[in-house]
C-alpha positions in Angstrom: -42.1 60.4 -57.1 -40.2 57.4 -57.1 -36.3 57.4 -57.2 -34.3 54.2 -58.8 -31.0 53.4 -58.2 -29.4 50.6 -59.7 -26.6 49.1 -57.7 -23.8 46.7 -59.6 -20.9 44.7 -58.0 -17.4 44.7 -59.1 -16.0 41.6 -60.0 -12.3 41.2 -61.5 -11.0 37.3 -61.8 -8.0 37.2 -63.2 -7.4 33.4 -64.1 -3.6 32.5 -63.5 -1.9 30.6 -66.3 1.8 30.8 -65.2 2.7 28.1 -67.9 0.9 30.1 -70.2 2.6 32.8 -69.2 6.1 31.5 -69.7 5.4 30.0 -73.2 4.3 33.5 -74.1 6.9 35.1 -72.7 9.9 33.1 -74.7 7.6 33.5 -78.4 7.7 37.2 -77.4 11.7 36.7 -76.9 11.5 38.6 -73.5 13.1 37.6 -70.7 12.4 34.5 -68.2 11.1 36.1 -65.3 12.0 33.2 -62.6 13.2 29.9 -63.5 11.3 27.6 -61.2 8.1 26.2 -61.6 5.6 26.1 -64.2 6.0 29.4 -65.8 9.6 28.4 -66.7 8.6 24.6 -67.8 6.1 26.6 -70.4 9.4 28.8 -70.9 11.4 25.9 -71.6 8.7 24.2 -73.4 8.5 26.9 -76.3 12.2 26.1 -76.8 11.9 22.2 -77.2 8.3 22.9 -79.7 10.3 25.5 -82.2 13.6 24.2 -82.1 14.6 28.5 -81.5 16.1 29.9 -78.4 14.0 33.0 -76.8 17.0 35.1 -76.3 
């Protein structure tokens, strides 16, 4: 009798897109969450596109 075992590796990348991040964050309307770097330039970005404020 033969016994098979299958054996699988756990792999998790979680890609960073902190301007991303911030240009979702001000379409949602929620708060900035720092104001440095690029998550607050895609922050501040959503603003000048729309024309609208996130808050």
């Amino acid at each position: 009798m033969t016994t098979l075992t299958a054996s699988t590796t756990a792999t998790t990348t979680k890609t960073r897109n902190d301007y991303a991040d911030g240009h979702f964050d001000a379409a949602t309307h929620a708060p900035a969450k720092q104001t440095t770097g690029e998550y607050y330039k895609g922050y501040l970005d959503y603003t000048k596109e729309t024309g609208k404020a996130p808050f």
